[in-house]
N, C-alpha and C positions, 0 to 999 in steps of 0.2 A: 683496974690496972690500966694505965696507959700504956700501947704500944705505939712505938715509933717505928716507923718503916726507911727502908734506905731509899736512895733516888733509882738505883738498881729496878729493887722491889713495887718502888709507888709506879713506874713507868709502864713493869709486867700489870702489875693489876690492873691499870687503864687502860691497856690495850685489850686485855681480856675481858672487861666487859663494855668493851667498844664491838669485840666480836659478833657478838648474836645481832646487832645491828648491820653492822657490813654483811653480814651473810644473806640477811635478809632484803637489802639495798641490792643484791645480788640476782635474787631468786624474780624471776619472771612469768607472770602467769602465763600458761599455756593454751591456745586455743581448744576447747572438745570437739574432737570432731566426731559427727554422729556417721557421714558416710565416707567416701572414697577419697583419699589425699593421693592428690594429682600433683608435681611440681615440673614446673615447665621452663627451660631456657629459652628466650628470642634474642635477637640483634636485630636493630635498627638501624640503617646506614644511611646517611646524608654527604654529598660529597659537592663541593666549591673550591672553584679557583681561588687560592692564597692571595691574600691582599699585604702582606709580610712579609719584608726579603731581610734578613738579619745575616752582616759577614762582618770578617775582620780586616782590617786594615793596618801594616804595621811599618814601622821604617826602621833598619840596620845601618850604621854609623862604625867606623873604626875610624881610630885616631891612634897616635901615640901615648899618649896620656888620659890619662880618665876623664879631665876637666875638660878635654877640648872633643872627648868621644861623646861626652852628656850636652854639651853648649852646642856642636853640630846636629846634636840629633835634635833635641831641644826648637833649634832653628827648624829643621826642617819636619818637624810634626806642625810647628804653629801653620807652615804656610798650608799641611796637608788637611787641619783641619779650617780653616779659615777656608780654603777648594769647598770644602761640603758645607758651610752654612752658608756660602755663595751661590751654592748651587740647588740651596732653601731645604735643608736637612739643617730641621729645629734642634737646638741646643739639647730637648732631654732625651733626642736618638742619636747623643754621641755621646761614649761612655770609656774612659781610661779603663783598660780591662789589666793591662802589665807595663811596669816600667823596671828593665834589669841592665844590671853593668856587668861585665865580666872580665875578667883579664884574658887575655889569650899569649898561648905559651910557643915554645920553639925547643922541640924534644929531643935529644943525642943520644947514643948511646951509652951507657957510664954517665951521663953527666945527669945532675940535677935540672930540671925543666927550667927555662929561663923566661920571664914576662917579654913579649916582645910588643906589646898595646893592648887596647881594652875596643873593648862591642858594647856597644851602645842599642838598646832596641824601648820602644816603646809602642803600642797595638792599642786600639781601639777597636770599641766593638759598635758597627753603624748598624741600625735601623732603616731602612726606603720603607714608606706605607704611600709610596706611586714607584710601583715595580717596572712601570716604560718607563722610569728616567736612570736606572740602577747601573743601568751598561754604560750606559755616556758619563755619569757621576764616575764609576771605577778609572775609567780612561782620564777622567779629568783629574784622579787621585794618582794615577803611577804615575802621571806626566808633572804633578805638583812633587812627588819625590817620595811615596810610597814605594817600599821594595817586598812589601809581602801583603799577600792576600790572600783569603780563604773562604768557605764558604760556597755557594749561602745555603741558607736555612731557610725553608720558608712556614708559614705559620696563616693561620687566618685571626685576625686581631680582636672579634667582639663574635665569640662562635655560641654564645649562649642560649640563641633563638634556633641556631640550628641543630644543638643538642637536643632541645626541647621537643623539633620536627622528628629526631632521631628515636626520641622518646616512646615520643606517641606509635612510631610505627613498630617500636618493640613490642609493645603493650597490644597492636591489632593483632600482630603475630600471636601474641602468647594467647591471647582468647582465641583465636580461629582454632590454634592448636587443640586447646583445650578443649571446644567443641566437637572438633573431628576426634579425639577420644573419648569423649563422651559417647557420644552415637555408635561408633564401632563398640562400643560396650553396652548400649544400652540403658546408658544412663544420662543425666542432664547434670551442666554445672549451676552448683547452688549459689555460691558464695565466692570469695578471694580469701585464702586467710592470711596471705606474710606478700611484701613486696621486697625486693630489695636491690639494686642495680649496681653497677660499674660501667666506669667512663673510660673507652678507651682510646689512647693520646695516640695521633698519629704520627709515626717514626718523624725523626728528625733527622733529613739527610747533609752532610756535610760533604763534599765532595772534594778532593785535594787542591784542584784548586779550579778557577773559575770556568764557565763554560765559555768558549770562545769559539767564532769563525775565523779560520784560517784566510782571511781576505786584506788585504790594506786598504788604509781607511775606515775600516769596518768597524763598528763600535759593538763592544765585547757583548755577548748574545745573553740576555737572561731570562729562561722558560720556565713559571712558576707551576706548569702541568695541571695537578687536579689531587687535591686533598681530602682524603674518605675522614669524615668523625664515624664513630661508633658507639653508641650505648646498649649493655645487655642491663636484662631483668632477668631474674630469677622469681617466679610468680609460683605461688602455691593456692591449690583451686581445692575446694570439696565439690565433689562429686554425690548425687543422690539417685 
């Protein structure tokens, strides 16, 4: 006898003897362990001056009209970005981050809100990877007709070498560790049986707005401080 099954039907059974395979694509062999499982946390820390300064730069526009709120701002973002590749901030560390129109209203009491003009804003998001030039560029951005600013951010640009220093010095950690419980027990580390780590990202401060000295003249002050990376291990030891 033939039987026909539904598409319902044929999809259950395929799944079901797809199961004993997943389950098993699942299951991980377990190391034996014949003596003492040790598991040990370290951190490794490596710390460098930011070579990074990432802020926003944005310019506000009112008009009466929307077209002439967009066409003035419009104007005066060209000249604020044209300021920064002048001042040799490369095309792919300036980045349109918002461009917004809005109406702005005139409120009464009883009465329905009335349009009285539109705001015009558009921000970009700048890049400096030469962090002594960032305070003279910002000065040379509000003077080009920039009205908001924010930031910065700083960052270290190619930190993969010094993850890797952060690495190693988790790892002397966890064996020193592991040595000195050994001994206080009496026993010796045999082996390693699991490694496994996390990278941990250092805060990103934004500050309201720029750092500034209170001086005339003075070109707006930016102090990139000093940047901790972190890597932990989680290291599991047998002990004998």
């Amino acid at each position: 006898m033939i039987r026909f099954l539904t598409i319902s039907q044929a999809t259950a059974a395929l799944f079901a003897s797809a199961m004993p395979f997943a389950a098993q694509a699942q299951i991980l062999p377990q190391p034996v362990l014949a003596g003492t499982r040790l598991d040990i946390v370290a951190t490794g820390d490596v710390s460098q001056v930011p070579d990074v300064a990432q802020i926003g730069a944005g310019v506000v526009t009112q008009a009466g009209s929307a077209a002439k709120a967009m066409a003035e701002n419009a104007s005066r973002t060209a000249t604020v970005i044209a300021t920064l590749k002048k001042a040799g901030v490369a095309d792919r560390d300036i980045q349109t981050s918002s461009i917004n129109l809005s109406p702005q209203y005139k409120y009464a009491d009883n009465q329905p809100p009335v349009i009285t003009g539109y705001q015009a804003s558009n921000r970009v998001s700048v890049h400096f990877r030469d962090i002594r030039k960032a305070g003279g560029i910002l000065d040379a951005l509000v003077a080009a007709g920039a009205n908001q600013i924010d930031g910065p951010s700083f960052s270290i640009d190619k930190p993969e070498a010094l993850l890797d220093e952060a690495r190693e010095k988790a790892m002397v950690t966890a064996r020193a560790r592991a040595t000195l419980y050994a001994r206080a027990t009496g026993l010796q580390v045999k082996r390693i049986i699991s490694i496994s780590e996390s990278v941990n990202e250092p805060p990103r401060v934004y500050p309201m707005a720029m750092m500034t000295r209170a001086k005339e003249n003075a070109d707006t002050a930016v102090e990139p401080g000093e940047q901790k990376l972190s890597v932990s291990v989680s290291v599991t030891f047998e002990l004998n």
